[in-house]
C-alpha positions in Angstrom: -75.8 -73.8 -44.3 -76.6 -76.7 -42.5 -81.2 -76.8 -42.1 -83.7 -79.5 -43.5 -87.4 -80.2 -43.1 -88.1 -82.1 -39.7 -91.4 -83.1 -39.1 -92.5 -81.5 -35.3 -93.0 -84.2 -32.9 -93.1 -82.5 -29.7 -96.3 -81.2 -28.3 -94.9 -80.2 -24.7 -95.0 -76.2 -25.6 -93.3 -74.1 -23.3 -96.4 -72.9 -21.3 -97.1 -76.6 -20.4 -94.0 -76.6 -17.8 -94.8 -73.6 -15.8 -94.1 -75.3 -13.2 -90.2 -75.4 -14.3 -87.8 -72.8 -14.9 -89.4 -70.3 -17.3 -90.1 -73.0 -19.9 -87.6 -75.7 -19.4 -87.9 -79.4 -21.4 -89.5 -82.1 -19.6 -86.8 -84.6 -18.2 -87.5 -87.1 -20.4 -87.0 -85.2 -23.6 -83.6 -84.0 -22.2 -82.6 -87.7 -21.7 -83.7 -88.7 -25.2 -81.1 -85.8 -26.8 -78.6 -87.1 -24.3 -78.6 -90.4 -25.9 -79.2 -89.7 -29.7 -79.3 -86.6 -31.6 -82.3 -85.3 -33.8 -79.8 -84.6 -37.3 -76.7 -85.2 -37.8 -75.6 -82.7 -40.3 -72.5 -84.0 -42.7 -70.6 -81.9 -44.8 -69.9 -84.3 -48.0 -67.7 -82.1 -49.8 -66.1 -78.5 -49.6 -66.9 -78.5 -53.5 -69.5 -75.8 -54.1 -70.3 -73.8 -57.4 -71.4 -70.6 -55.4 -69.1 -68.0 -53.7 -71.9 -67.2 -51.1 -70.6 -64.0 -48.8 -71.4 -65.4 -45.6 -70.7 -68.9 -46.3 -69.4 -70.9 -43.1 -67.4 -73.5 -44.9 -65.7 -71.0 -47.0 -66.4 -73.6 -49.9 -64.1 -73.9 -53.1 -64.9 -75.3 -56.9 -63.0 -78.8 -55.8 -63.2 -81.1 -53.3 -60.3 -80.8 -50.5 -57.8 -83.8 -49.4 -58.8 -85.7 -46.5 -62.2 -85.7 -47.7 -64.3 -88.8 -46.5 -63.9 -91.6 -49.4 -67.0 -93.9 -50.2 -65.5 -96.9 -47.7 -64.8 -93.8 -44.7 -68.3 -92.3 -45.7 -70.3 -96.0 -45.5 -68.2 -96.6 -42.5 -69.8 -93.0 -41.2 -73.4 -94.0 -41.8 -72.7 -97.0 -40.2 -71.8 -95.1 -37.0 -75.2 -92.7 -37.6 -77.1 -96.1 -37.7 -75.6 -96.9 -34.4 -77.6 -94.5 -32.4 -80.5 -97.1 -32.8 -84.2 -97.0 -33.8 -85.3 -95.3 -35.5 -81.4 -93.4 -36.1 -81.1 -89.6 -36.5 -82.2 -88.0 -39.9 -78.8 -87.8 -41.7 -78.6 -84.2 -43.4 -76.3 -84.2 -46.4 -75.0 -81.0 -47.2 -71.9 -79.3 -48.3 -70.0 -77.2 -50.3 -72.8 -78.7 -52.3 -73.7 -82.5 -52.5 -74.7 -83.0 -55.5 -70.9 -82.2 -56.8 -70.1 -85.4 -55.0 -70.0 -88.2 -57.4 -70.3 -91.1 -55.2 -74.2 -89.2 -53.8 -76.5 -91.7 -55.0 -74.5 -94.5 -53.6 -74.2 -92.9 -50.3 -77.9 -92.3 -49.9 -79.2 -95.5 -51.4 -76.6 -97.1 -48.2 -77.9 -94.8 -45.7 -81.6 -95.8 -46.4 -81.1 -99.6 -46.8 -80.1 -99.2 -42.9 -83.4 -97.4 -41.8 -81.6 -93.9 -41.8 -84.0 -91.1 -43.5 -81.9 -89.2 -45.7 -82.2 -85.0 -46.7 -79.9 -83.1 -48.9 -78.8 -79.5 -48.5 -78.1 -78.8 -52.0 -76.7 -75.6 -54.0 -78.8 -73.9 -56.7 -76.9 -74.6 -59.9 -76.8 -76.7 -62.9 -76.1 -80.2 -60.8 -79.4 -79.9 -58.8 -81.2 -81.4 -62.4 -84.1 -82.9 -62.8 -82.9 -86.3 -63.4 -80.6 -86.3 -60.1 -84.3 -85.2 -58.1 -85.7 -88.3 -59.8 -82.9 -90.2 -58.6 -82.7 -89.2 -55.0 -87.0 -89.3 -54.7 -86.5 -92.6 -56.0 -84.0 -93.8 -53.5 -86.1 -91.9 -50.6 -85.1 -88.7 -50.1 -88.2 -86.7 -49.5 -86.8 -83.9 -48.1 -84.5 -80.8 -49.4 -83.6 -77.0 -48.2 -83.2 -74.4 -50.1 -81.3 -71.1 -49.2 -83.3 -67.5 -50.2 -81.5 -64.7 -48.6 -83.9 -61.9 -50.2 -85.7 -60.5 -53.3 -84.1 -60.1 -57.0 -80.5 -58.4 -56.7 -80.5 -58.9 -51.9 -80.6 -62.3 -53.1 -78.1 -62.4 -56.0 -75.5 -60.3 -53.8 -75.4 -62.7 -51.1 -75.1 -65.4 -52.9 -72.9 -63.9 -55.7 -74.1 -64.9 -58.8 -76.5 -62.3 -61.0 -79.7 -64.1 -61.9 -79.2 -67.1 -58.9 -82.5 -65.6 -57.7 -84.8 -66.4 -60.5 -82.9 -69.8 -61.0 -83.9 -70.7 -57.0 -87.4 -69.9 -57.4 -87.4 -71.8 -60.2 -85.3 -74.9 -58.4 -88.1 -74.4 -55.4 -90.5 -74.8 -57.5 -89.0 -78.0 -59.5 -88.4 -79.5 -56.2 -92.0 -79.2 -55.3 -93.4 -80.4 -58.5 -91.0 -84.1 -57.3 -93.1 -84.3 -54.6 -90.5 -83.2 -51.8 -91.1 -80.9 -48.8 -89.2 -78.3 -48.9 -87.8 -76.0 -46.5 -86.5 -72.6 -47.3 -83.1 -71.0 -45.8 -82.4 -67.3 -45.0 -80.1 -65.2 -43.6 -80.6 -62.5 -41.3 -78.1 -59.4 -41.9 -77.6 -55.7 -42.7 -77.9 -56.6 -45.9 -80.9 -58.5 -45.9 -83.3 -58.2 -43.2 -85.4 -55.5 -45.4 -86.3 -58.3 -47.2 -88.0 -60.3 -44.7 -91.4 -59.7 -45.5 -91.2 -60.0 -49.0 -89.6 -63.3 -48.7 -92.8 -64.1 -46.7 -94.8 -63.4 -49.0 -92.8 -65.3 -51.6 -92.8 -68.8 -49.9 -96.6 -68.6 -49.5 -96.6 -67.6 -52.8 -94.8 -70.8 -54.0 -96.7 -73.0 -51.8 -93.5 -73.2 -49.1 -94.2 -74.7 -45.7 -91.2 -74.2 -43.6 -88.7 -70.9 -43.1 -85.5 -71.3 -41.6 -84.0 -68.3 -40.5 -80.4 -67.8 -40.0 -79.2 -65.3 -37.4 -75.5 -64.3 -39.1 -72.7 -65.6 -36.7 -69.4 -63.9 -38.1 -67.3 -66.9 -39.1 -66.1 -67.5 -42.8 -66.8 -65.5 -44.8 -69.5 -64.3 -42.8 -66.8 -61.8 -41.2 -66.9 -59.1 -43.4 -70.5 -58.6 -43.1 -72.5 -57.4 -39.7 -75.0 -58.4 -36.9 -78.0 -57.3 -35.8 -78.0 -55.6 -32.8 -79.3 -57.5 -29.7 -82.9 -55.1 -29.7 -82.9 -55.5 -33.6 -82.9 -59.4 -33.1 -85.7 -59.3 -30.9 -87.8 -57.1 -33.4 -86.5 -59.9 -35.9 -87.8 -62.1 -33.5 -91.7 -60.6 -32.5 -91.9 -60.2 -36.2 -91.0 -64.2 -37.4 -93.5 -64.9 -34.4 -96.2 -62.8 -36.6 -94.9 -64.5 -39.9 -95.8 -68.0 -38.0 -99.6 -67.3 -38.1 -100.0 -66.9 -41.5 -99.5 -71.0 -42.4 -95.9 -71.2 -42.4 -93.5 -72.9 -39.8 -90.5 -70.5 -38.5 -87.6 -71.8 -36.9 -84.3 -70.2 -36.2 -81.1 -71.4 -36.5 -78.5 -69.8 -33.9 -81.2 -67.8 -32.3 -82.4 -69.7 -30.2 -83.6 -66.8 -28.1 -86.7 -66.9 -30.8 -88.6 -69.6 -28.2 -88.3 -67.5 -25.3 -89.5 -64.7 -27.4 -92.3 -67.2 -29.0 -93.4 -68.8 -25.4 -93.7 -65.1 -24.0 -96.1 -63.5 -26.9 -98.4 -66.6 -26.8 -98.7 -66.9 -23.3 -97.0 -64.1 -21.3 -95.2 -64.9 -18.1 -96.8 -64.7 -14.9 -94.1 -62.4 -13.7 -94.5 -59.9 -16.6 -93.0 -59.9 -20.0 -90.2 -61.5 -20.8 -89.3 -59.5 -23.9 -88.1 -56.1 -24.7 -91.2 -54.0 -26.0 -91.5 -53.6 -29.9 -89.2 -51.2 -31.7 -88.8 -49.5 -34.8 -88.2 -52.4 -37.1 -90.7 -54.3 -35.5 -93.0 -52.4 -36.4 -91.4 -51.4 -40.4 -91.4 -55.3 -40.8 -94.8 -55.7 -39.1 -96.5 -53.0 -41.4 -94.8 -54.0 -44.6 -95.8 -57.9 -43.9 -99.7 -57.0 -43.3 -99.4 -54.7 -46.0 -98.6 -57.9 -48.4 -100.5 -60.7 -46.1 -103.2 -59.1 -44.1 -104.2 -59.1 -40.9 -103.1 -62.4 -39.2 -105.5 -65.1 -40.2 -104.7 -67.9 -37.2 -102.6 -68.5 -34.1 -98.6 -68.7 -34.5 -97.1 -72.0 -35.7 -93.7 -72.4 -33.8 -91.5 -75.5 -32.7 -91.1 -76.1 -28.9 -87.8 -78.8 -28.9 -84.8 -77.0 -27.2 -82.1 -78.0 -29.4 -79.1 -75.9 -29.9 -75.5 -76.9 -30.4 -74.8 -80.3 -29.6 -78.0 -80.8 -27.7 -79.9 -82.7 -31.0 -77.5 -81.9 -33.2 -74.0 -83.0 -34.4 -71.9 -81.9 -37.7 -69.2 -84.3 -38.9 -67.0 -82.4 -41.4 -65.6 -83.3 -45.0 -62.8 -84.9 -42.9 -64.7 -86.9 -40.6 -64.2 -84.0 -37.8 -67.1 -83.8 -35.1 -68.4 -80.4 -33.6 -70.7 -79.6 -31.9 -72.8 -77.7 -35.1 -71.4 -76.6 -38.5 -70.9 -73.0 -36.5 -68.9 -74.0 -33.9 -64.9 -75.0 -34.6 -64.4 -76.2 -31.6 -63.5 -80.1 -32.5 -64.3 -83.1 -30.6 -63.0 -85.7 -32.0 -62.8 -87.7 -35.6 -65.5 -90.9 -36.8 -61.9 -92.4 -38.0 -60.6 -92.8 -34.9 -63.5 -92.6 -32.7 -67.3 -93.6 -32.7 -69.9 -91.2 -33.3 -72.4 -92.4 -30.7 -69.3 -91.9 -28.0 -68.4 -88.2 -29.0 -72.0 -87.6 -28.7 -72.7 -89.0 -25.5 -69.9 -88.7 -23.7 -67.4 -85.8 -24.6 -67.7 -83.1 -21.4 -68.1 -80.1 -23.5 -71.5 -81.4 -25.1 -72.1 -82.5 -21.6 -71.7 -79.0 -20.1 -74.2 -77.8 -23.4 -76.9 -80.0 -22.9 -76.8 -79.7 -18.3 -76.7 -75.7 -19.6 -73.6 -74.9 -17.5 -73.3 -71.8 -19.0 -71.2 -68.5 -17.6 -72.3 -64.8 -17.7 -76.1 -63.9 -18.7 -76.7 -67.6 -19.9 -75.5 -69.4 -17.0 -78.4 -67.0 -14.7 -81.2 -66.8 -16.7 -84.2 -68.5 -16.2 -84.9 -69.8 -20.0 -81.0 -71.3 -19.7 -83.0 -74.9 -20.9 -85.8 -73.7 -22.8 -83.2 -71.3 -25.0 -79.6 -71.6 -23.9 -78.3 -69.2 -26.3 -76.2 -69.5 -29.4 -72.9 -71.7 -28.0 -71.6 -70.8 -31.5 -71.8 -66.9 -30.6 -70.7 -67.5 -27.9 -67.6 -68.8 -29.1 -66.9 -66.5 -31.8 -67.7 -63.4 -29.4 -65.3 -64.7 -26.6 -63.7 -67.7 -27.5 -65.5 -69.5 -25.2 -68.6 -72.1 -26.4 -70.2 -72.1 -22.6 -69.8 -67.9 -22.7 -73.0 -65.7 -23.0 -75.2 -65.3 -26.2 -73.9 -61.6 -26.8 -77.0 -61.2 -29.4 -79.4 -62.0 -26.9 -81.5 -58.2 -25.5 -82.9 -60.1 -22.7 -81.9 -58.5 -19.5 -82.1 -61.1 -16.0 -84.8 -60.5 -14.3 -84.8 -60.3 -10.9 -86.6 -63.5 -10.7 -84.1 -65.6 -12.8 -81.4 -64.5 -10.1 -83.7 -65.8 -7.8 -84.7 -68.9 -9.4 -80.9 -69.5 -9.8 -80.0 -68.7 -6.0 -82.2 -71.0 -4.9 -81.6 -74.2 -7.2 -77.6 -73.5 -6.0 -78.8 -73.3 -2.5 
């Protein structure tokens, strides 16, 4: 899974635009993302030690042919320095990168050109401490970790008995380097009893930033199953509570969290623009203030709209581009083309980023601010500029309005 520590920069929140579409970015923002991403996310290897059930790159014990060789792979950071300054924050992730033996080479080339490196790395007997050494010492500083749940939710997922003891453990070892680490979970049937405790686990360990996945069924995430749209958003209001207790929440493919997130701090002058609480908002709420306590400060929540080749890029093993490590939809390759020009230029990231969206997406007033999951979208109905199908927000009669009139 494809998530790494990025320091916020962005201090236009969503109730600082009111004067725009029910939180859109401000202009200059959405010309930045045009020209340069945030992370580009590269999959090093489909070699992976773990046979994690929802894994998205269906990852194997070997590396694949076609993989990127060193020369291809320098030739790739290259293209990631090309953006300009400062370049995108190059994610490294996998499969597993640290079953890639030419890693430390790779890393020590992407920092000599300015690029800030962080790894994605399996739990498993190659993330030692001598490699953590290594990579600290040629700058890395920043790592992810996935924890899908406590004890045996944990071990299930990821399908090795015991791997939850041994990632506490690895969190904890890459804390004691001195790198920030952010933690990775999946939100599933199987796993989203667990939210809480997990929580409670990450401040426990001294954890900063959560990362929560909202399953999309690709890979082998197609056996397993969804939330329902109402379930998300009680997912949602409840990582919005999580927030206030010192940790940083973000989502990945749910980007339907900020509209959730800009409505409960500051609701919307029209009314709310969320579904009211449900049942498993309010099991997860009790069970969290059961653990935590009341909430002891306000909620701590990113406001930069990225989503799916709006800030982000993922070049596969082969040197494929798409638009995110989520959606198959391929736009080109860095051996016959240059990053920078896939980014800026291909029309389907163009369409992304302008949010020229169809169905609920392409009417609703937070089509900027949240855009839905193009990945969702894609796997739903095969179309990446579809509707978010996991989205429970229904148009108000004010986003038709808002939308009739900026067509008129």
């Amino acid at each position: 899974m494809e998530e790494v520590t990025v320091k916020e920069t962005d201090t236009d929140g969503p109730h600082q635009h009111s004067h725009l579409t029910h939180g859109q970015v401000g202009h200059g923002r959405a010309l930045r993302l045009d020209k340069k991403p945030i992370l580009v996310f590269w999959e090093t290897t489909k070699a992976c030690p773990l046979a994690c059930s929802h894994c998205r790159a269906q990852a194997i014990s070997h590396s694949m042919p076609g993989e990127l060789d060193s020369d291809a792979s320098r030739r790739l950071i290259e293209q990631v320095a090309s953006f300009g300054t400062p370049p995108p924050i190059l994610v490294l992730t996998g499969g597993d990168i640290m079953m890639r033996p030419d890693k430390f080479e790779l890393i020590k080339y992407a920092s000599d050109l300015g690029i800030r490196v962080a790894i994605s790395p399996a739990v498993s007997e190659h993330l030692s401490d001598k490699s953590l050494d290594e990579m600290y010492r040629l700058g890395v500083r920043s790592a992810s970790i996935s924890l899908d749940g406590i004890d045996k939710t944990h071990d299930l997922v990821r399908g090795i008995d015991g791997h939850y003891s041994h990632t506490l453990e690895a969190i904890s070892r890459l804390l004691a380097h001195g790198f920030s680490v952010q933690v990775n979970s999946t939100v599933m049937r199987t796993t989203y009893r667990d939210l809480p405790a997990v929580a409670e686990k990450l401040l426990d360990l001294g954890v900063k930033i959560w990362e929560v996945f909202f399953l999309i069924q690709v890979g082998r995430g197609t056996a397993l199953l969804e939330l329902a749209p109402d379930e998300n958003e009680d997912v949602a209001r409840f990582l919005y509570d999580v927030s206030s207790y010192g940790l940083l929440v973000r989502t990945v493919e749910a980007p339907f969290f900020r509209r959730v997130a800009a409505n409960l701090k500051e609701p919307n002058f029209a009314g709310p623009q969320i579904l009211p609480p449900g049942d498993l908002y309010r099991q997860l709420s009790n069970d969290l203030i059961s653990r935590l306590g009341k909430s002891p400060g306000p909620a701590k929540v990113p406001s930069v709209a990225t989503r799916d080749g709006k800030g982000i890029i993922f070049v596969a093993h082969n040197g494929d581009v798409y638009p995110s490590g989520f959606l198959p939809v391929s736009l080109g390759n860095i051996k016959s083309a240059e990053l920078t020009d896939i980014y800026r230029n291909h029309p389907l990231l163009h369409s992304i980023r302008e949010a020229k969206f169809s169905g609920r997406c392409g009417v609703c007033g937070y089509r900027d601010l949240c855009g839905g999951s193009r990945s969702r979208a894609f796997a739903a109905f095969g179309d990446p500029l579809a509707e978010d199908p996991a989205c429970g927000y229904l148009i108000s009669d004010l986003d038709l309005a808002e939308n009739i009139m900026g067509a008129s």
